[in-house]
N, C-alpha and C positions, 0 to 999 in steps of 0.2 A: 189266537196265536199262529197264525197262519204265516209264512208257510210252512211252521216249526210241527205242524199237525198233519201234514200230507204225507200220506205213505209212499209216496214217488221221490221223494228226496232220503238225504241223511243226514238228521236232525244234530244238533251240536250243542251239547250242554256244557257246562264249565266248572273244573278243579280249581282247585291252589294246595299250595302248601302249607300243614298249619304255620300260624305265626310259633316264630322263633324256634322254629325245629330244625334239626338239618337234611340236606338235600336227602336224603337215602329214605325220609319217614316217607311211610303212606300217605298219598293224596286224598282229601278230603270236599267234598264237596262244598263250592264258591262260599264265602263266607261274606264279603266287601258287599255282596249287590244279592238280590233274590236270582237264582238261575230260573230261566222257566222251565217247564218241565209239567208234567199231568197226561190229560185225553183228551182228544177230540170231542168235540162237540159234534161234527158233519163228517168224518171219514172212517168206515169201520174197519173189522180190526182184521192187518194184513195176515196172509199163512204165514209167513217167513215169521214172524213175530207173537203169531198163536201160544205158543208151548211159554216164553219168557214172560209172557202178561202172564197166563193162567197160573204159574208158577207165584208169579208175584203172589197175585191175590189171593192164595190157596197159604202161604206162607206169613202173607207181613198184609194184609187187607187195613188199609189205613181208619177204616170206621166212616167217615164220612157219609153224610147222606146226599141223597141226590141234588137238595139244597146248594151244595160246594159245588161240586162237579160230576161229571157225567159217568156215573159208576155204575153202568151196565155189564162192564166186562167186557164187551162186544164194539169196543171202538180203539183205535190208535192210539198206543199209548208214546210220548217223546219224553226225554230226547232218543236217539239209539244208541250216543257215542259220547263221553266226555274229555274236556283237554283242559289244561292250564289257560284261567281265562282272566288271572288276576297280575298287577302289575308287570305289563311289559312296560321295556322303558323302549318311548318312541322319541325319538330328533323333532322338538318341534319351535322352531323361530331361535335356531342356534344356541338351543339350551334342549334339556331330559326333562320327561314328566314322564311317570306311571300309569295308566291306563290300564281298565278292566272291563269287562263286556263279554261276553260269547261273537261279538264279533271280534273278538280277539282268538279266540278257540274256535271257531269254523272254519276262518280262510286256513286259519298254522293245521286242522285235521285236508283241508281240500289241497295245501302242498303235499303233504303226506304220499296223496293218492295221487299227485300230479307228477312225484317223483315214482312211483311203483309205475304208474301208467311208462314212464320213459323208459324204465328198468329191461319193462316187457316190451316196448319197442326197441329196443337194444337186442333182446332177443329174437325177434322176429315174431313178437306176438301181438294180438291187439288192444286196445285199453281194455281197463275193467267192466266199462259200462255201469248199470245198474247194480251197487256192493251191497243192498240193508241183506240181502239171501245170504250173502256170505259171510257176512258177518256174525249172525244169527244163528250160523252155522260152525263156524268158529270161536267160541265165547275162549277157546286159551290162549288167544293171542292179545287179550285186555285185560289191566290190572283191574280188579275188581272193587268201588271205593264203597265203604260201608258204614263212613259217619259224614254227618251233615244232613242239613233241614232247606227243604223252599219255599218256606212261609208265605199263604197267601187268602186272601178270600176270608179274612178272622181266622186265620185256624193257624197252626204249627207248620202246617203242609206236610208235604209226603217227608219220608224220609231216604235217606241212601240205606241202601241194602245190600246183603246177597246174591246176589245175582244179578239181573235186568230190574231197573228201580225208575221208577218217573222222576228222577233227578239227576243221576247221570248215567243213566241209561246201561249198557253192556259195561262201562266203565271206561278206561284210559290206554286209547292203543298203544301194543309196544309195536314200536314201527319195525326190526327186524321181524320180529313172528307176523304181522302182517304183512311184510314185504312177499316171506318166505310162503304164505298160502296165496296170494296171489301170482307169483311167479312159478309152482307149480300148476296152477290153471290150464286151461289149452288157450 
């Protein structure tokens, strides 16, 4: 799953909304497509990110033997961040079609950060650089999503949880309360 497994990046997992709820319910982890989401096989596990795996595992330990995947404890666990990643409507050959993907929920989390980044040049500050520390660091600035499955490998897959989960990670940024801890920054 590379390079959704690299602890140098910010992994992008994917929401929706349940079907036929309205806009105000809790987001629920992707339901249309498998999200990915699990461990590393080759990158072990970052500090910034230490405390929210161990947590995980110490709380919700999926069962899994080593068979599935690589359940040492001691590797990277993604995604770090989840967004709405199910039916956007895209313009395409002068008609609408629906679209789903995480790469629909990466680029819309990287404007996010592309507009904070300008916010803080507006200020006279500089980009964010490197964000999984801060994030990690700030888990009240993400709605937390706590139902949904990533079925893979024969099994159920992991599930959404409490807190940091191998499905959609810290959860769903709210982009004021993130704007608001990166723009106090230096």
């Amino acid at each position: 799953m590379f390079p959704g497994t690299c602890p140098w990046i910010t992994s992008v997992g994917g929401t929706a909304l349940p079907a036929g709820k309205p806009l105000t319910t809790r987001e629920v982890a992707t339901y249309d497509f498998g999200s990915g989401g699990g461990f590393s096989n080759l990158f072990p596990l970052p500090s910034y990110q230490a405390d929210a795996v161990k947590t995980y595992y110490r709380h919700h330990d999926p069962g899994y033997n080593a068979s599935r995947y690589n359940n040492t404890q001691q590797v990277r666990g993604y995604p770090d961040v989840a967004l709405a990643a199910q039916d956007y409507i895209t313009g395409l050959d002068g008609g609408f079609m629906a679209f789903s993907g995480t790469s629909a929920s990466a680029p819309t989390f990287g404007a996010m950060i592309a507009l904070i980044n300008g916010e803080r040049l507006k200020a006279g500050k500089g980009p964010v650089g490197f964000i999984n520390p801060v994030l990690y660091a700030h888990r009240e600035v993400f709605e937390d999503v706590v139902e949904g499955k990533n079925p893979g490998c024969g099994t159920p897959g992991f599930s959404a949880v409490e807190g940091w989960d191998p499905v959609t990670g810290l959860g769903a940024p709210n982009y004021k309360k993130l704007l608001k801890v990166f723009m106090a920054l230096p």
